[in-house]
N, C-alpha and C positions, 0 to 999 in steps of 0.2 A: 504493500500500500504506500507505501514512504517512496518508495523509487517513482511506482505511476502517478504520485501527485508531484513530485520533482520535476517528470516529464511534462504532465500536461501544463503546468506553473508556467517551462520554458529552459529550462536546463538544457544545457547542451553535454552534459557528461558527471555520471555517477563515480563517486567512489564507496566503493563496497566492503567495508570492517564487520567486526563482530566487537562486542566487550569493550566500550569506550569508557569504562573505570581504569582500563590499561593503556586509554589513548585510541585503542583503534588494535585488532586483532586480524589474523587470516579468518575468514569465515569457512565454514562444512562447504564441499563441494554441491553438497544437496542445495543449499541455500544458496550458492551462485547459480546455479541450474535454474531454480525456482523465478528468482529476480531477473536473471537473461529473457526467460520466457515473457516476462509479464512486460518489459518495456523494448523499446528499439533506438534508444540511442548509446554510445559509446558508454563501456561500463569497465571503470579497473578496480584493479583486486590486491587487496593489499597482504603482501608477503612478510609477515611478524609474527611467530609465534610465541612472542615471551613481553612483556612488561619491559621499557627499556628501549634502549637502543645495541644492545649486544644481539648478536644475529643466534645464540643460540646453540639447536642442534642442526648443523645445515645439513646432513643427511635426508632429515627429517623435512627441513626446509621446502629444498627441492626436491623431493617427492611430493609435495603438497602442489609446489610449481607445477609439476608434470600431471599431477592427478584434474589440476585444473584445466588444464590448455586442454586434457583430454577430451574434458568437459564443453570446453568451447570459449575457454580466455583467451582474449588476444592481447590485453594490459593489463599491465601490473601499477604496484606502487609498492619500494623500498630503499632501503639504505641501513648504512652499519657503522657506529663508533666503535673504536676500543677505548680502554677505560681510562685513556688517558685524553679521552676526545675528540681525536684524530680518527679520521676513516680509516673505518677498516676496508681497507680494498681488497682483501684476500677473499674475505666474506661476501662484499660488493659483485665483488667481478665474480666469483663461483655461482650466487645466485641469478646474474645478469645471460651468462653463460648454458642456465638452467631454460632462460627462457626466449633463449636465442632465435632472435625474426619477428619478439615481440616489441610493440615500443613502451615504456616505463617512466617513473617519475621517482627519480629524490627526493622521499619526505623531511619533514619541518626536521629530521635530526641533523642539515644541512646548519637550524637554527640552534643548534647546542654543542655545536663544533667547537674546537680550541682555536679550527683559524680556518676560515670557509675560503678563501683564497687560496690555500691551499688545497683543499677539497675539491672545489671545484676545475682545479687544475690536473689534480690525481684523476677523477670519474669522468670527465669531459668527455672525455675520446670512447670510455664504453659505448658497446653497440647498443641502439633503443636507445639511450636516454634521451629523450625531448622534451622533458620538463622537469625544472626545479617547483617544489611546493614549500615557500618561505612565505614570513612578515620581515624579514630582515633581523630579526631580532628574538631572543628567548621572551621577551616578554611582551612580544606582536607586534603590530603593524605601527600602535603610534611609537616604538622606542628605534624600529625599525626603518623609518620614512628615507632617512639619506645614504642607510645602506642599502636599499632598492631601487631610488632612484641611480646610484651611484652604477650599478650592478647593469641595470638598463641599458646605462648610457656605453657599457662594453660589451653590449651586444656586436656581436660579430667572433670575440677576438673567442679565443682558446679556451674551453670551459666558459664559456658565456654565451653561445648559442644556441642554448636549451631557450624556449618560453618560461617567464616568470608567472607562474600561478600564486596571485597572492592569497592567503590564508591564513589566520590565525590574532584574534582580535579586530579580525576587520569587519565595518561597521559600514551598514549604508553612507553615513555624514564624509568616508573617505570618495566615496566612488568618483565625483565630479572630480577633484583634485587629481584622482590616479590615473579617470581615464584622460586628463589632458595633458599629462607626462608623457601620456604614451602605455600605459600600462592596460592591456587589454585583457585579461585572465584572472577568474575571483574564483576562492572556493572557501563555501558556507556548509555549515552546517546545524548547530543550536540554533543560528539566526534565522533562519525559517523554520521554527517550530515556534508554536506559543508560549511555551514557557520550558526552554532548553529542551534537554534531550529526553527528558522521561516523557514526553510529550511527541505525535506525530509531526510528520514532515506537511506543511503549512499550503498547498500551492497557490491561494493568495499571494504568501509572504514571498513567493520561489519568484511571481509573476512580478510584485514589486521592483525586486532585483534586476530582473529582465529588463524592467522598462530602466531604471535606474540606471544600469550598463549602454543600455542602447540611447539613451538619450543624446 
């Protein structure tokens, strides 16, 4: 129900969790099956099965990868610190590797890096990645503003030619501001429910958005 009222709102692209006390979990294959059927536009799937930003058991990982695409995924959504907050590219690249010919996104743990500049200079070049998911910042979008814009403006160069999907703190009141940067990619979630997450997905509030973006 949440994804076909995202649809009809006006979203142009789901992302699919389980267990958002942990942030955002891999969901059962059952449950990406289910959700695929019920809507038709672009749908990614987010590859984490632990709390955190450590990748884990990556055996286990990418079998979960493979069991999905068997399914009928063709995007993902991941990424991997190690504990010193550095990418973990060994993890990175094995699961990217997992789902090779798909395209993918770098989630917000691009936003709890020890030094995103360097991150994004290490995973640039993986196959699929076309999209970074940031606010610029561990504590969102307003702490984030000029590391975004900044980010933008080296579009082209090396590790900067992914799309910036902004997410995390962001607030209709940003939208005029970002779309005239140039910043054309938002991702919501509590913000179109009526009252956060224990609550369903709004498609009023989706359609808001829409026109908000598209203005």
């Amino acid at each position: 129900q949440d994804a076909q009222a995202a649809e009809s709102g006006g979203a142009d692209r789901l992302e699919r969790v389980t267990d958002m006390a942990s942030d955002g979990l891999t969901p059962s294959v059952e449950d990406f099956a289910r959700i695929r059927a019920a809507v038709g536009i672009p749908l990614r799937v987010m590859l984490r099965i632990r709390d955190g930003f450590a990748p884990g058991d990556l055996d286990a990982l990418c079998a979960r990868a493979a069991e999905l695409r068997a399914e009928g995924a063709e995007e993902f959504v991941l990424g991997f610190l190690d504990a010193g907050g550095a990418v973990d590219l060994a993890a990175t690249t094995a699961v990217a590797e997992a789902i090779d010919g798909c395209r993918w996104t770098f989630h917000r743990a691009i936003d709890h890096s020890a030094d995103r500049t360097a991150l994004r200079a290490a995973v640039g070049a993986l196959p699929g990645l076309d999209t970074f998911l940031t606010s610029g910042a561990a504590a969102g979008v307003d702490a984030g503003r000029e590391v975004l814009t900044a980010e933008l403006a080296r579009a082209g160069e090396a590790g900067y030619g992914q799309r910036i999907l902004i997410g995390g703190g962001l607030r209709a009141e940003h939208l005029k501001e970002l779309r005239a940067e140039g910043f054309d990619a938002f991702h919501v979630g509590g913000a179109v429910r009526v009252d956060g997450w224990r609550t369903p997905v709004d498609a009023a509030k989706v359609a808001e958005w829409r026109a908000l973006i598209d203005a």
